[in-house]
DOTILO-346637 format. One record per residue (C-alpha): z, x, y; residue number from 1. Coordinates in Angstrom, 2 decimals. Last residue first. Layout:
<atoms>
       Z       X       Y  nr
       Z       X       Y NUM
...
</atoms>
This chain:
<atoms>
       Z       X       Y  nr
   26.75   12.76   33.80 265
   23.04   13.99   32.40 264
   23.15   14.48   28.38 263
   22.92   17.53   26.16 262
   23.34   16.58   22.86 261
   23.96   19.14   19.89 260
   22.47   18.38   16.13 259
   23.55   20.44   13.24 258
   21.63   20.79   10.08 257
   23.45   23.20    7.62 256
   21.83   25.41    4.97 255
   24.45   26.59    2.15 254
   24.65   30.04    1.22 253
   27.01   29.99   -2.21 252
   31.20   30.28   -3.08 251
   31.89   29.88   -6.72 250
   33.99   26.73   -8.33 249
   30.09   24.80   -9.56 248
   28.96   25.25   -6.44 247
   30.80   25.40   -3.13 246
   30.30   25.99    0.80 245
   31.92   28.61    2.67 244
   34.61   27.25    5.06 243
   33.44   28.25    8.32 242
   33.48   31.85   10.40 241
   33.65   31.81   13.78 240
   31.04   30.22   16.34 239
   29.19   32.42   18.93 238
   25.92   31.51   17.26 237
   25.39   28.36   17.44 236
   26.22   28.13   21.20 235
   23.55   30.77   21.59 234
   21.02   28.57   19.76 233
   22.14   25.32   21.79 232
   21.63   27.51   24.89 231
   17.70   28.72   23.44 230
   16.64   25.22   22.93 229
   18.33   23.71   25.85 228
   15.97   26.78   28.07 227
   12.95   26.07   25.91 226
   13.03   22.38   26.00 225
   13.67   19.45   24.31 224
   14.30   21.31   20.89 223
   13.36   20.02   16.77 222
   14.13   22.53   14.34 221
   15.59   25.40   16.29 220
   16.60   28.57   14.15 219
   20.20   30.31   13.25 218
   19.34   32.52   10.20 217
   23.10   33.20   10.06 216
   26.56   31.88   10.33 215
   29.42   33.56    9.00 214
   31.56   31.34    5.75 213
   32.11   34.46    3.54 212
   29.29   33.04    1.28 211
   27.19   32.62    3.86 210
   26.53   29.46    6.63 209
   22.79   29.01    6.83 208
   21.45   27.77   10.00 207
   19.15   24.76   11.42 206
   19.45   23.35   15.40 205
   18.59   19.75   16.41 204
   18.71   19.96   20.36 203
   19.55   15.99   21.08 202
   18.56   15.02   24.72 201
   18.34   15.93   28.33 200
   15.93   16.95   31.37 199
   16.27   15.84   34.55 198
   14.37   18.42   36.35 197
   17.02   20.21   37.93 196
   19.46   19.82   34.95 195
   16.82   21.40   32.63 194
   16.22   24.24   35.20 193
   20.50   24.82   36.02 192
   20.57   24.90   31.76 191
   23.87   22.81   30.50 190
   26.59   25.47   29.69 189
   27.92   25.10   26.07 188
   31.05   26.98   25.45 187
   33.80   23.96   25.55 186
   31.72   21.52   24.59 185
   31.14   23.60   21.30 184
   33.99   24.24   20.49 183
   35.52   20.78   21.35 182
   32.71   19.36   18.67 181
   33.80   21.94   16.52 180
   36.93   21.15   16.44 179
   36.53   17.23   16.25 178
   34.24   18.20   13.21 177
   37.21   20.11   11.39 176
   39.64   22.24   11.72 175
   37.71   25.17   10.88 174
   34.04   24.37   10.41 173
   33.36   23.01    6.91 172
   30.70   24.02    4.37 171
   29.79   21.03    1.79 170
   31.44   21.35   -1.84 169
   29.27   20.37   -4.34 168
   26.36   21.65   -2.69 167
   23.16   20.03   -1.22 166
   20.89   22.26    0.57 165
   21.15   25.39   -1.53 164
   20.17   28.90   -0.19 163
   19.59   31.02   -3.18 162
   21.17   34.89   -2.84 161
   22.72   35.17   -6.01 160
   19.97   34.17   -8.11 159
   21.66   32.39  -10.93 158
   20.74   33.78  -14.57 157
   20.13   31.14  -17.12 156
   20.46   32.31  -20.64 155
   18.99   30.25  -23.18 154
   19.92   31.81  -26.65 153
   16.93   31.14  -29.29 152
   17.80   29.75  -32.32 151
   16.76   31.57  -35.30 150
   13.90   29.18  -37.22 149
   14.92   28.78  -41.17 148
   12.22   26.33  -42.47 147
   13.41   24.87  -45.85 146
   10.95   24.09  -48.46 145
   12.48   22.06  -51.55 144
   11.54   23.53  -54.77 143
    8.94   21.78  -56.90 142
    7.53   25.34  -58.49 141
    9.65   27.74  -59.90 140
    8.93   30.79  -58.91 139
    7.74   34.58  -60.78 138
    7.10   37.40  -58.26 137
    4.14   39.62  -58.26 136
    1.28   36.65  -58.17 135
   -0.38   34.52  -60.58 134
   -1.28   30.76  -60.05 133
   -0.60   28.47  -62.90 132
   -2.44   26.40  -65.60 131
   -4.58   29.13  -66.87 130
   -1.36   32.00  -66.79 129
    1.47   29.10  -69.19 128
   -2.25   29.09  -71.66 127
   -2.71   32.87  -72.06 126
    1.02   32.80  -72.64 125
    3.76   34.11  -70.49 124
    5.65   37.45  -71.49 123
    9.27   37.64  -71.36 122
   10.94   40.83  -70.70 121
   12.58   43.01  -72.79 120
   12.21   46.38  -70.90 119
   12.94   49.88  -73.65 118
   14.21   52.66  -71.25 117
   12.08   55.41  -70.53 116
    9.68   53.70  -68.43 115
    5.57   53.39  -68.19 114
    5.06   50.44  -66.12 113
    2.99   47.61  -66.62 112
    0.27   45.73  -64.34 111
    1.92   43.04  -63.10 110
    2.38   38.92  -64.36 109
    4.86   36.49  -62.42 108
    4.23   33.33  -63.13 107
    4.07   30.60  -60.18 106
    5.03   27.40  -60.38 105
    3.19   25.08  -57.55 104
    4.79   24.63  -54.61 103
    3.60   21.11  -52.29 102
    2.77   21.95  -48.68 101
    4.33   20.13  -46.36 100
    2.97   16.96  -44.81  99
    3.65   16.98  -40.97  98
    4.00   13.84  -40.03  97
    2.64   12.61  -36.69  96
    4.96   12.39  -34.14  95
    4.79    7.89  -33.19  94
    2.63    6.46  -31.13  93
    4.46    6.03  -27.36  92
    4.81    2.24  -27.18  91
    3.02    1.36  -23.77  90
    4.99    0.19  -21.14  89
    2.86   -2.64  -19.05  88
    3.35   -4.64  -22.03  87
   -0.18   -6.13  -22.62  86
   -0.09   -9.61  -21.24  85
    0.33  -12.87  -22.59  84
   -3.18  -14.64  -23.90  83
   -4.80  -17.49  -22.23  82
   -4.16  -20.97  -22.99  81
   -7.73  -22.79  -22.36  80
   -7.62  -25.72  -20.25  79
  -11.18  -27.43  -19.55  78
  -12.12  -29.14  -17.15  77
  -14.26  -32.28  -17.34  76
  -16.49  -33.02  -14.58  75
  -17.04  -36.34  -13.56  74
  -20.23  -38.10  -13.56  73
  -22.75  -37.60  -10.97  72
  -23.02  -40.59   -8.87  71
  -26.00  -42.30   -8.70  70
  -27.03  -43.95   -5.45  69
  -28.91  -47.09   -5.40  68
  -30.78  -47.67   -2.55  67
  -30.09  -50.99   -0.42  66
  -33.19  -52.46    1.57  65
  -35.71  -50.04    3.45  64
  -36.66  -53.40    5.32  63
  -33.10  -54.05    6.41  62
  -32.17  -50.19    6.83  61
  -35.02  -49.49    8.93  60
  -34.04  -53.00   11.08  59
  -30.38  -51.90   11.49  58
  -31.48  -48.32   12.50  57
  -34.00  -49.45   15.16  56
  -31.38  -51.85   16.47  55
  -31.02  -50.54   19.67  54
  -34.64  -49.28   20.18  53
  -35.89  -52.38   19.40  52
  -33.39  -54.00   22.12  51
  -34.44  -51.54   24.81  50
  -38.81  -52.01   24.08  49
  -37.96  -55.75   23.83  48
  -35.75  -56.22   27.12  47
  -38.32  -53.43   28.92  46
  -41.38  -56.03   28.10  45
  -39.45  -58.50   29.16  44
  -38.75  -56.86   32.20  43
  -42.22  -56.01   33.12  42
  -43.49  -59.13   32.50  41
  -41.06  -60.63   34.88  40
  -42.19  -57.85   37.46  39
  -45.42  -58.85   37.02  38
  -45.30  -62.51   37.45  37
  -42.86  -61.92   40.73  36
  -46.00  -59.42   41.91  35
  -48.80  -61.54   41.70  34
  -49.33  -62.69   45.51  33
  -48.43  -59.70   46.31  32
  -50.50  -57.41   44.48  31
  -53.77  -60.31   45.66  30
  -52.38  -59.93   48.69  29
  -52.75  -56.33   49.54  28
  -56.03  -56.23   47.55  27
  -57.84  -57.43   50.75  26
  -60.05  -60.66   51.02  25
  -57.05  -62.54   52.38  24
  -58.10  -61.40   56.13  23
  -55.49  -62.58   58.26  22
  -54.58  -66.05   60.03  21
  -51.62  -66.01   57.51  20
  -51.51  -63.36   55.44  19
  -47.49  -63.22   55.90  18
  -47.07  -67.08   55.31  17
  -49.15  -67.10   52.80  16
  -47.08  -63.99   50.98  15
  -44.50  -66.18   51.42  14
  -45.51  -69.38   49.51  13
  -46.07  -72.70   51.28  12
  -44.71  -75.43   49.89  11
  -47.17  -78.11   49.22  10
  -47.73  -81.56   51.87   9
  -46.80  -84.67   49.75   8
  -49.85  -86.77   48.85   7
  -49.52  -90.31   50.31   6
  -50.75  -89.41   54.23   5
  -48.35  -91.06   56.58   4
  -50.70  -93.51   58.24   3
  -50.59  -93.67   62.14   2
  -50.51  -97.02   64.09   1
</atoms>
């Protein structure tokens, strides 16, 4: 009859089982044989590195403990009323005063005259000559001064010939702007080279209508192109006489802007 043996047979590991029947004198199995133990070190060790590096800032605070801070005390502002400005008008000083010069008596004393006819005349005294000036003519002195200035006629003379922009009375085409707008559709003739090449637009034309109402000085003051230019001049030209412009009741030159538009149908 066989005997169970009382001790209870051990578990075999793995890394027995793989080095068994092989040569166990190798470090192959000594690594394997301690590689759960290392790998549990190794995560402790990672748990403690990671959770110190986690609360790094909690644990510096804790031993670095609370510091006080000091707060700077307020600042106190200060209001101060300012001044109102200077006027941006100046007063203008006033004229300055012209003091006038006070008269003093004056006696009249001259050499004498040899004359046929006996002169009673009134001779000052040695005192009357010490305390007042001496001169050819006797006056009393404290008299008012009085500056008699003749006033000066201003006499503006008109130049005839000025051209004024702005009159009283503007000049006036007969019958009106509608007929001079007719007049001038009627005699304008758009330019074959401007029509070719699609030119159009506003010719702004300058003249001087005369006293007797004829145009003159007929110039271009802003064109589109020579040919419109020079038809809008022409145009200009071949009206009648206008209204003369007014100034002041009297017929004067009066420059007149005029702008004609030549547009594509």
């Amino acid at each position: 009859m066989k005997t169970s043996s009382s001790a209870a047979i051990a578990p075999q590991r793995w890394e027995d089982v793989v080095f068994e029947n092989r040569n166990q004198a190798y470090g192959a199995y000594v690594l394997r044989k301690g590689y759960g133990k290392n790998v549990f070190i190794g995560l402790v060790i990672t748990g403690v590195i990671v959770t110190i590096v986690m609360f790094f800032p909690a644990i510096v605070e804790f031993f670095k403990g609370e510091e006080v801070i000091e707060k700077a005390p307020p600042k106190k502002l200060v209001y101060t009323e300012l001044s109102a400005p200077p006027p941006i008008d100046k007063p203008k000083p006033p004229p300055p005063q012209i003091q006038l010069p006070k008269l003093q008596k004056v006696i009249k004393f001259v050499p004498p005259k040899v004359v046929k006819e006996e002169v009673v005349e009134e001779i000052p005294t040695i005192e009357e000559i010490k305390q007042n000036e001496v001169a050819a003519v006797e006056v009393e002195g404290d008299a008012e001064v009085v500056f008699e200035e003749p006033v000066a006629q201003v006499v503006v003379e008109e130049d005839e010939n000025k051209v004024f922009m702005v009159v009283e009375q503007q000049p006036e085409f007969e019958g009106g702007y509608e007929a001079m707008m007719n007049f001038i559709k009627k005699n304008m003739r758009y330019p074959a080279s401007a029509r070719r090449m699609g030119i159009d637009g506003t010719v702004y034309v300058s003249f001087v209508v005369g006293k007797d109402g004829t145009i003159n000085d007929v110039k271009v003051l802003r064109g589109i192109s020579a040919d419109c230019d020079k038809e809008a001049v022409r145009v200009v030209q071949m009206m009648p006489p206008w209204k003369a412009g007014k100034q002041n009741g009297k017929p004067v030159f009066v420059r007149f802007n005029l702008p004609i538009k030549f547009k594509l149908n």
